[in-house]
C-alpha positions as CSV (number, residue, x, y, z in Angstrom):
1,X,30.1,-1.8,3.4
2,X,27.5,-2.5,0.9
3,X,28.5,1.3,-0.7
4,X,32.0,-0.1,-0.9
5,X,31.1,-3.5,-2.4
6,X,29.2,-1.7,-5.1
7,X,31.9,1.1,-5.5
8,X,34.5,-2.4,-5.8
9,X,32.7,-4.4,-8.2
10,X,31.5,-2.0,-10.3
11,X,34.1,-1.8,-12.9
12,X,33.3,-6.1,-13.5
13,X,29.6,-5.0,-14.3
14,X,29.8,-5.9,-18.2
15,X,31.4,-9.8,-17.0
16,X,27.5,-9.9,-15.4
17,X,25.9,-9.0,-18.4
18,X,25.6,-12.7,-19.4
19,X,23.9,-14.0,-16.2
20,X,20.9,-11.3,-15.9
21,X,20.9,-10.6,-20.0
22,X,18.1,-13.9,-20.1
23,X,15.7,-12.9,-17.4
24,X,15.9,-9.0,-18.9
25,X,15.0,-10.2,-22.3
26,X,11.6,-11.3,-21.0
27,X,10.6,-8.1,-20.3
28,X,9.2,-5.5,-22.5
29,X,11.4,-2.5,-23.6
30,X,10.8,1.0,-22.4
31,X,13.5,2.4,-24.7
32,X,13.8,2.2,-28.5
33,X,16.9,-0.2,-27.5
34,X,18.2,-2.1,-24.6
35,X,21.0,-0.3,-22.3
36,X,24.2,-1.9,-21.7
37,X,25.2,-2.6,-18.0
38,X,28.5,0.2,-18.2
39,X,30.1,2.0,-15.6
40,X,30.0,5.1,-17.4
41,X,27.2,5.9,-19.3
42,X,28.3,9.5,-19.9
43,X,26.3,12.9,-18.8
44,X,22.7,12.3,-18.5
45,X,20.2,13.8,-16.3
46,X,20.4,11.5,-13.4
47,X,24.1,12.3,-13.0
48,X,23.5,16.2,-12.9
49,X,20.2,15.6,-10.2
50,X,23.0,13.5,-8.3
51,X,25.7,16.6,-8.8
52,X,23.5,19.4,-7.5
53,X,22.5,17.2,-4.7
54,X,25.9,16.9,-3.5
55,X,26.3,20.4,-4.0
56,X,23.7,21.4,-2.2
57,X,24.5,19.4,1.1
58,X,27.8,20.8,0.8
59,X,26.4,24.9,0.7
60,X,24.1,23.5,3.5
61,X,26.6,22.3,5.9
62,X,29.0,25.4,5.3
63,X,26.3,27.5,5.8
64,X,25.1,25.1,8.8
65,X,25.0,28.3,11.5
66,X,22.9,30.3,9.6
67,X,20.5,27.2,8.9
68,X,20.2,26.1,12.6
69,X,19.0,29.5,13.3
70,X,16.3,29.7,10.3
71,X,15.3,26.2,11.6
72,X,14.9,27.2,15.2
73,X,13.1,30.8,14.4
74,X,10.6,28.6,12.3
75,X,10.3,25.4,14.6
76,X,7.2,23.9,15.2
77,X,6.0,23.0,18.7
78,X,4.8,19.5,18.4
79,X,7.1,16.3,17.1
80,X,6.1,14.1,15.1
81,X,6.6,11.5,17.5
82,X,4.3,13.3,20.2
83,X,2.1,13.3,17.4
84,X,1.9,9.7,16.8
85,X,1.7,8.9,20.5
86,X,-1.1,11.1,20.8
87,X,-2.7,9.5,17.6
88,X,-2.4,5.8,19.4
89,X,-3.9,7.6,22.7
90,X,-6.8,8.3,21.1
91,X,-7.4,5.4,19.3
92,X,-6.7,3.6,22.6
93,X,-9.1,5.6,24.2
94,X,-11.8,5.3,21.2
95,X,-11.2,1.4,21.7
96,X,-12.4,1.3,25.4
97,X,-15.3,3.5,24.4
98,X,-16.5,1.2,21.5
99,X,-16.1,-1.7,23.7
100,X,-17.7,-0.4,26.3
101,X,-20.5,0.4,24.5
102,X,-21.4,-2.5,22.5
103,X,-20.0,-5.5,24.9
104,X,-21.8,-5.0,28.2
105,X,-21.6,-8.7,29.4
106,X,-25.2,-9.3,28.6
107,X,-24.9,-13.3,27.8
108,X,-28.8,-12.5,25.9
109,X,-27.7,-9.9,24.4
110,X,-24.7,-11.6,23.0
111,X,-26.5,-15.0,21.9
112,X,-29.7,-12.4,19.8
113,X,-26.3,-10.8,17.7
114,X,-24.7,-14.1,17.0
115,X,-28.7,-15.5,16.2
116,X,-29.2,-12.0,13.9
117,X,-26.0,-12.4,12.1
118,X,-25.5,-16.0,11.3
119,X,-29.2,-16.9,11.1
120,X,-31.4,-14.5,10.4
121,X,-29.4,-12.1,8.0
122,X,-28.7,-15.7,5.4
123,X,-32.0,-17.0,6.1
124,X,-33.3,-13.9,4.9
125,X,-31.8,-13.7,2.3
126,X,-32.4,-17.5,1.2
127,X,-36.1,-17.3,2.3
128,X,-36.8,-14.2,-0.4
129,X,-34.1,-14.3,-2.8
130,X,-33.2,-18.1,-3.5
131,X,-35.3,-20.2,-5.9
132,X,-37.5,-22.8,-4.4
133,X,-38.3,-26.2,-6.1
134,X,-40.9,-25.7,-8.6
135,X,-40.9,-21.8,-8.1
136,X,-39.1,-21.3,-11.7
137,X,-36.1,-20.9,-9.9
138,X,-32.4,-20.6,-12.2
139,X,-32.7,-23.4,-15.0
140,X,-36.5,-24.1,-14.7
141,X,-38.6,-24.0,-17.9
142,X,-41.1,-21.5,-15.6
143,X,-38.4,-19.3,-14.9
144,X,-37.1,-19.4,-19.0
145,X,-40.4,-18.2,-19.5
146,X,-40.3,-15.2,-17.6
147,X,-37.2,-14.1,-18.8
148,X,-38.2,-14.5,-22.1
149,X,-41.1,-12.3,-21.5
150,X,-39.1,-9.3,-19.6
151,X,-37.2,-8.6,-22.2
């Protein structure tokens, strides 16, 4: 339908000119000038790629025996949708491994990784690396000082 619709309205292409000639103008050029919306823009390379392509799926289904027998002399045993179910088997199987690894229904266990994470890990941080009042932390004269002297 949509091939048809496009095939229809293709000779009015210049009467929509006007309407997307405004939005195309803010864009930069790629071209020394600016095409015109045409239905025939005469031979240029994307009209010969789109000639040998029909050409070749017409040798291809005339010679449609001769390539169902190359393709079955050369198949592959695997799919590529056995391939993709065998992919999500394995992650589903690398899943219940992980998790039964690391989640063993230890509520201690599970209380010391939130503590570790949300405490300790930031607390560390803000005990050795953050400023502390009237250590010459960021803005301090003391801490002006110092970076005036390692330079």
């Amino acid at each position: 339908m949509l091939a048809l619709a496009g095939l229809l309205a293709g000779p009015f292409s210049p009467l929509l000119e006007p309407l997307v000639a405004g939005y195309a103008d803010t864009l930069p050029l790629l071209s020394p000038e600016a095409e015109k919306l045409a239905l025939w823009h005469g031979l240029q390379p994307a009209l010969l790629l789109s000639a040998l392509t029909v050409v070749g799926g017409a040798l291809l289904f005339l010679a449609r025996t001769a390539v169902f027998r190359t393709q079955r002399r050369f198949a592959v045993g695997a799919s590529a949708d056995e391939g993709y179910w065998n992919t999500l088997q394995t992650l589903d199987r690398l899943a219940v491994l992980v998790t039964g690894t690391t989640q063993r229904g230890s509520l201690p266990a599970y209380l010391g990784t939130i503590l570790v994470v949300v405490l300790a890990l930031p607390g560390s941080v803000l005990l050795f690396r953050a400023p502390w009042p009237g250590s010459g932390g960021p803005g301090t004269a003391r801490s002006r000082r110092w970076s005036a002297r390692s330079r």
